[in-house]
Structures are given as C-alpha cells and as structure tokens.
C-alpha positions in Angstrom: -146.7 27.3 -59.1 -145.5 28.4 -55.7 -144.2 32.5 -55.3 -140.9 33.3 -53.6 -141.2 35.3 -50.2 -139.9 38.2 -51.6 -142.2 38.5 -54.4 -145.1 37.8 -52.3 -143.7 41.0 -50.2 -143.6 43.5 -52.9 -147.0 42.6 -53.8 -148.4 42.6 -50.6 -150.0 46.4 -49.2 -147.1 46.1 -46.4 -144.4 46.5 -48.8 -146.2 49.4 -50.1 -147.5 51.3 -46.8 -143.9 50.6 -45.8 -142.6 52.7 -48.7 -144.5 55.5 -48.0 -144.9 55.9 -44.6 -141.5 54.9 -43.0 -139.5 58.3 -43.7 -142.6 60.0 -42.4 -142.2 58.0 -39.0 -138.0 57.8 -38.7 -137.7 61.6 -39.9 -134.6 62.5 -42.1 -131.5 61.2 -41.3 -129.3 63.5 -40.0 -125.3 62.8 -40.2 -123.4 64.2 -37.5 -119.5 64.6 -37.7 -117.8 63.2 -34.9 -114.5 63.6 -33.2 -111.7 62.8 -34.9 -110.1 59.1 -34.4 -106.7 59.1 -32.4 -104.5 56.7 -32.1 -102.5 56.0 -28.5 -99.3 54.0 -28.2 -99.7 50.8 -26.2 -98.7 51.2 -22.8 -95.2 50.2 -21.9 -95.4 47.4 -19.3 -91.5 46.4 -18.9 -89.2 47.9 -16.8 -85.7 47.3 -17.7 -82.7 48.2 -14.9 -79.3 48.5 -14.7 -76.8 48.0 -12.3 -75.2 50.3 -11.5 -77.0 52.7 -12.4 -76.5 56.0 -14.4 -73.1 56.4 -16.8 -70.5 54.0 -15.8 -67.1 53.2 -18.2 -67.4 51.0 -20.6 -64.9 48.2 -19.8 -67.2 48.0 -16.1 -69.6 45.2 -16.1 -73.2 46.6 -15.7 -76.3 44.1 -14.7 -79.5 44.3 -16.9 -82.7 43.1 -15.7 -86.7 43.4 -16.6 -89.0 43.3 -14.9 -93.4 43.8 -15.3 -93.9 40.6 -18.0 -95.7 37.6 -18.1 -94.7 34.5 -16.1 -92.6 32.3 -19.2 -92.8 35.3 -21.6 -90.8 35.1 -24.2 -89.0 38.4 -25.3 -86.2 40.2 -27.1 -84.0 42.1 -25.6 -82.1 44.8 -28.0 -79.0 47.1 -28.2 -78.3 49.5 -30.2 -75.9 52.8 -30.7 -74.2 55.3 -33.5 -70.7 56.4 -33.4 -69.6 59.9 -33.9 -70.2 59.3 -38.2 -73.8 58.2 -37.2 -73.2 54.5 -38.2 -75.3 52.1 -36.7 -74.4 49.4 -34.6 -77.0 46.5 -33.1 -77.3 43.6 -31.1 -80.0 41.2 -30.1 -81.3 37.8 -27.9 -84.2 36.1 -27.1 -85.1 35.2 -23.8 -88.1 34.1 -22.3 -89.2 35.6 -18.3 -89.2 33.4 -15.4 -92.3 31.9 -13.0 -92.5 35.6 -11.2 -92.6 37.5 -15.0 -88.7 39.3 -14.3 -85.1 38.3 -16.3 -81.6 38.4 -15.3 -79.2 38.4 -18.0 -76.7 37.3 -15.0 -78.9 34.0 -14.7 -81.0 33.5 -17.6 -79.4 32.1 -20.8 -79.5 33.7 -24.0 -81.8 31.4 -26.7 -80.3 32.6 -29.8 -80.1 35.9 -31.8 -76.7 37.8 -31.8 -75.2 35.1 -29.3 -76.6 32.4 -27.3 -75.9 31.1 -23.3 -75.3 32.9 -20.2 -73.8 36.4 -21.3 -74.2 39.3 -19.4 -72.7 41.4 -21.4 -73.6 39.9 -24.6 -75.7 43.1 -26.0 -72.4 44.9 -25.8 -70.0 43.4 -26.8 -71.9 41.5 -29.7 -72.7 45.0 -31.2 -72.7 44.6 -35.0 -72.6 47.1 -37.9 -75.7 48.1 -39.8 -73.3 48.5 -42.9 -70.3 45.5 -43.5 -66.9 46.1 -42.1 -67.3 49.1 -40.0 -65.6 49.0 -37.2 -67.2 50.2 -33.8 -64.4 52.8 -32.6 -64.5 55.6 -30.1 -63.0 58.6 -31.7 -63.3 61.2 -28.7 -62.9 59.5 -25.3 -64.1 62.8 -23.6 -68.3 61.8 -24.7 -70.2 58.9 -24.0 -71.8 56.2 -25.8 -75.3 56.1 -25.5 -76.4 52.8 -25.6 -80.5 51.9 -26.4 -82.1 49.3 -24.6 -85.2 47.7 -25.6 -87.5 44.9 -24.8 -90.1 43.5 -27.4 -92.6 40.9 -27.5 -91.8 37.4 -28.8 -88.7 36.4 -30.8 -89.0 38.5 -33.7 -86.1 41.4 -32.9 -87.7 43.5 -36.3 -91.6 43.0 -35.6 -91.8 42.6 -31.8 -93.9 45.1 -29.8 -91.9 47.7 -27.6 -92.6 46.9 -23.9 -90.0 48.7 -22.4 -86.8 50.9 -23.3 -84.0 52.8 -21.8 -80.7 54.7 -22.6 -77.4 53.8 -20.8 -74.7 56.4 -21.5 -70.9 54.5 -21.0 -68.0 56.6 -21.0 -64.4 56.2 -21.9 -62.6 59.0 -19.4 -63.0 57.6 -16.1 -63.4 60.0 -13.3 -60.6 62.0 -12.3 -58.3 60.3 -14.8 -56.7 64.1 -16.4 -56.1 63.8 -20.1 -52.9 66.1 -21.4 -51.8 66.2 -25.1 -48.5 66.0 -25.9 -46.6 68.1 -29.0 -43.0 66.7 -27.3 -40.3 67.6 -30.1 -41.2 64.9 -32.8 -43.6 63.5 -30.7 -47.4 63.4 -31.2 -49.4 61.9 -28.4 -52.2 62.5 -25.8 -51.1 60.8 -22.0 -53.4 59.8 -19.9 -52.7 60.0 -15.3 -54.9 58.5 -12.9 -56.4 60.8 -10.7 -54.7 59.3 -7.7 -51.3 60.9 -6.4 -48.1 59.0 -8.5 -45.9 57.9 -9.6 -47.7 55.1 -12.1 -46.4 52.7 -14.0 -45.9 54.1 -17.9 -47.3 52.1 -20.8 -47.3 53.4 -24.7 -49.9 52.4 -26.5 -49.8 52.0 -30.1 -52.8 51.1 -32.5 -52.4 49.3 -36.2 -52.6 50.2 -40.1 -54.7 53.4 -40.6 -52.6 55.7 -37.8 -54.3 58.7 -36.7 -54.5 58.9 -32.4 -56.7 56.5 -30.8 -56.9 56.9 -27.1 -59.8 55.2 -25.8 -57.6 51.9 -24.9 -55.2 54.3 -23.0 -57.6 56.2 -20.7 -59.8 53.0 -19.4 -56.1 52.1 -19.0 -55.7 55.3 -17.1 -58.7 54.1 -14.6 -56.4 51.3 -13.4 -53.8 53.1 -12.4 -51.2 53.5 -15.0 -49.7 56.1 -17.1 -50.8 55.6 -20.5 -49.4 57.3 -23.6 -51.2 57.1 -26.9 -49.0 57.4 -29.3 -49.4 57.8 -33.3 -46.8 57.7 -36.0 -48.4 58.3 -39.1 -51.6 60.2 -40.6 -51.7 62.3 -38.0 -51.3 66.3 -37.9 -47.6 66.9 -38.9 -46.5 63.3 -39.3 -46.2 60.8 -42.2 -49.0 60.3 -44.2 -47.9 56.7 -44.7 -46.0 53.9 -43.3 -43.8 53.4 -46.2 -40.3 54.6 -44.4 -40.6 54.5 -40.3 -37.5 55.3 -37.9 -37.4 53.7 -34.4 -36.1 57.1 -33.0 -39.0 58.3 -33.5 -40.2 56.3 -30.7 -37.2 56.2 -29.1 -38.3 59.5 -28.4 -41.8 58.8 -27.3 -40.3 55.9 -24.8 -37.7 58.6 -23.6 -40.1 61.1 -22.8 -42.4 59.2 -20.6 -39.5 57.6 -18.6 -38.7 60.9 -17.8 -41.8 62.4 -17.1 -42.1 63.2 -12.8 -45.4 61.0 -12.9 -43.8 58.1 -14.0 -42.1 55.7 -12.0 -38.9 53.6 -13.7 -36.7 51.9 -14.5 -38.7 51.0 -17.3 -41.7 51.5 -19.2 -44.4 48.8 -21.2 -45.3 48.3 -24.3 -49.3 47.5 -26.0 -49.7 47.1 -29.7 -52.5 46.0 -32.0 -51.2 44.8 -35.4 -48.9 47.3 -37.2 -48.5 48.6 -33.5 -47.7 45.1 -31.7 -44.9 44.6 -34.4 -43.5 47.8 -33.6 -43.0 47.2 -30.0 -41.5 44.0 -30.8 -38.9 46.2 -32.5 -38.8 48.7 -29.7 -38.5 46.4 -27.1 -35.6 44.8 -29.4 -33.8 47.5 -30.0 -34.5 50.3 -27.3 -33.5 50.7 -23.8 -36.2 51.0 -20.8 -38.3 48.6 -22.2 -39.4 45.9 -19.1 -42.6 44.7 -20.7 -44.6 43.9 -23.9 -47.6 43.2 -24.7 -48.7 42.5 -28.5 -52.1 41.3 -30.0 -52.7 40.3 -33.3 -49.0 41.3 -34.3 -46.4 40.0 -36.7 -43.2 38.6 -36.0 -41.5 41.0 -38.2 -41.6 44.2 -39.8 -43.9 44.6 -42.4 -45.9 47.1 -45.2 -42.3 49.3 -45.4 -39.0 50.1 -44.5 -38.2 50.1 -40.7 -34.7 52.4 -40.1 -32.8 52.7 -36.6 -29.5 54.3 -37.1 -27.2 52.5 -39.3 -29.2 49.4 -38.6 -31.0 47.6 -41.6 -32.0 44.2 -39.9 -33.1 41.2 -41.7 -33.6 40.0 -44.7 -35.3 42.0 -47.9 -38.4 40.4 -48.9 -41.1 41.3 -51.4 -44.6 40.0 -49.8 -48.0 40.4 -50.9 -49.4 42.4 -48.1 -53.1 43.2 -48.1 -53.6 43.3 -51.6 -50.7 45.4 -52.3 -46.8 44.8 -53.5 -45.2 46.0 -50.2 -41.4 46.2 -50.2 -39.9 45.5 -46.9 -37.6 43.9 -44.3 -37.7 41.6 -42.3 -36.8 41.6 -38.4 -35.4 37.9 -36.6 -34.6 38.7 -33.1 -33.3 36.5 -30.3 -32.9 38.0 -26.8 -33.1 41.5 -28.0 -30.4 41.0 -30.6 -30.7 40.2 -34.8 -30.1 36.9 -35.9 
C-alpha cells in the first residue's frame, strides 16, 4: 500500500508544529486600506492641423493633416457637428500614416468609410444625419459651425481609441460682407453687400418647397463680390403660408427694388433657384424685365404644386399631376424666347 504525499504530511509532526507555531512567528495579519484606484485617460499622441488656421467660411477649402503616429498606422479620421435643433451630423475615412508617421488628406487617399480616394474635403461635405432625411441647413448665417475633428486608432470609426482631436469653427458671413433686412412694401428679404466699395452685380436668390428665408447661399455669395438678395415668398412672417396661389408681381417687386438700389450696378439683375425657386426664375426671367441671367438647379420646366398669376396672364395648359404625394392642381408654363407657346 503506498500513502499519498499529502497524507504523509498531515501525519507527519511538521504539519502539526506548523499549525501551531506559524501565527506565533508571522504575527496577525494586519489589512491596511490603501489609496483609492484612479483611472487616467491615455495620452493623446496625434496632432491634427489645419490650414488655415482658426475660423475660415465654409465654401474656403481648408487643409487637414496629422501628425505624431506610427510609420504605416492605420487610423480614422472623423467629423462631426449639430445644427441649431441639435441634430447630429457625421462623417468618417480610414487612412493609414505614411513612412515618417504624418497624413495629408491633400495626398493620401481615402480607404473607405463615408467616401473613398483623394478628397480633401471629404469630412465635410460627406457629413450625414444621425436621424434619416434631415437635411444639414444653416438657419443663422451670423454663427458658426463648429466642426469636431478626431483621429482614432485602426479602422473601426465606433471603437477606435482617441489619439487626437480638434474643433474648427466655419462661418457663413464673411468678413466685412454687411447684412441688411429688407421689409420693402410686399417684399420680405435680407440683402447681403460685399464689404468693398460698389456698385456689385445683383443676384436674387430663391430657395425651394418649405419657404421661410434662407440666406446662407446669399452671404458666401456676398464674399465674391455680388449683391445678393434672399428672397422668400411663403411661410414666412406676413406672407402666404402656402404655395397654393403665387403672383409674379410679387417678385416683380423684389427684382425692381434691387435694380434700383444705389449699390447695384444694372442694367440687369441674375437669377439662382433651387427647385420650387429655379422654376420661378424661369418664370421671372420669362416674363419680367431686367432679368440678364439665370441660373437654376434641380428646377422644373414649368410651374408646378399651384396656381402661378401675373396680371391677366394664365399661361399654359391646366393639368392635374401627382405631385409629391399630393393632388396638386396647377398650370403649366411653355416658354420660347421669353414668350408662351
């Protein structure tokens, strides 16, 4: 019969002289409290730049670089702002550092995330809503947008460690340009003058469906030298609520009152419409004198979503459309040379 070690040991006088005499010899154990356990950030090793630096508009390019990582590191690079209703807006691409440990945005392509290739100005322009459909829209051109740079570690834009960060603040007022609303008879507008001595050429700017007064598009205008008016029509202060029945004097008006504004130079004045807007200067420019220029984006080729009245004028054709999911009752503009066909 062979015993295990351990019961050899508890039989053995060891076992027993260890029992007895070991407290006597260690003493009583004595628990001390010790300092409380902090915890310390990791310390940020990226340095991101920009060029130029401090607040600049935000239709000016602006150069972004880090600098501080690893030679070959790869990296996310992250934008991210709220509006004035505290919606969220982000961006993000993956990038990995060159042989020296910096990145240029101006040389180093993109590998994926909210775009991909050589983009600059990708993390701006690629800004996305938190929540579906919002749309990213500066409501008062007269504060900035402060925009949230970050880099993380590896190509995970949700898990990546921070290793560098920064806030660039981009503006909508350029310097000097002087911003004056206007309350002009029937007229509702805010014109924007470039600081420099004029006359400028005018422009009226017109946004779509929704009305209201935008005037970010018209004071970055403002910065190039023009005199921009932003004009609305509906949903706005004392004006229609909808765009049900519009009349072209209206804006006959507007159009009238810059060409005779003193910091305006003629004979004529430009048109810029988005949507609803770019179908109404095709009307203006068809039917009002002073018009020399038009520029429309995203517009339709005739008058749509209501009734469009100009004297005893009813051009077109009456149609009932399905417009946006709604009946919309309305008529139909054909022009050729400025005149209905």
């Amino acid at each position: 019969m062979v015993a295990s070690f351990p019961a050899l040991l508890r039989r053995s006088r060891f076992c027993q002289w260890c029992l007895t005499r070991w407290p006597r010899l260690a003493g009583p154990t004595e628990l001390r409290p010790c300092d409380p356990i902090s915890w310390a950030p990791a310390r940020m090793v990226a340095t991101i730049t920009l060029e130029p630096e401090g607040r600049c508009c935000w239709d000016e390019p602006v150069r972004i670089a880090v600098r501080g990582l690893a030679p070959g590191q790869r990296v996310t690079l992250r934008a991210s702002l709220r509006d004035e209703k505290s919606a969220l807006f982000r961006a993000h691409a993956r990038y990995c550092a060159d042989a020296h440990g910096g990145l240029d945005l101006g040389r180093a392509p993109a590998l994926g995330g909210s775009f991909a290739g050589l983009e600059p100005m990708g993390l701006f322009w690629a800004l996305e809503p938190e929540k579906p459909v919002l749309r990213l829209v500066k409501r008062d051109v007269q504060t900035p947008f402060a925009v949230k740079l970050e880099v993380l570690d590896g190509h995970e834009p949700d898990t990546g460690r921070l290793l560098g960060q920064t806030v660039h603040e981009r503006d909508f007022l350029p310097p000097g340009v002087r911003r004056e609303p206007v309350r002009a008879g029937r007229v509702r507008a805010t014109l924007f003058l470039p600081p420099e001595p004029g006359p400028f050429p005018g422009i009226v700017d017109i946004f779509g469906v929704g009305g209201g007064l935008l005037e970010y598009r018209a004071s970055l205008l403002a910065g190039k030298g023009f005199a921009v008016m932003a004009l609305a029509y509906c949903n706005y202060e004392d004006l229609p609520t909808g765009m049900e029945n519009l009349h072209l004097e209206y804006f006959e008006e507007a159009v009238n009152y810059l060409l005779n504004h003193p910091q305006v130079k003629g004979p004529g004045v430009g048109l810029l419409g988005t949507s609803k807007g770019g179908e109404l200067c095709l009307s203006m420019a068809s039917f009002l004198k002073g018009i020399t220029a038009a520029v429309i984006i995203n517009g339709s080729v005739a008058n749509t979503l209501g009734n469009l009245h100009y004297k005893d004028i009813y051009p077109g054709v009456e149609v009932l459309g399905h417009m946006g999911g709604q009946l919309s009752h309305g008529r139909w503009i054909f022009c050729f040379q400025g005149r209905k066909i």
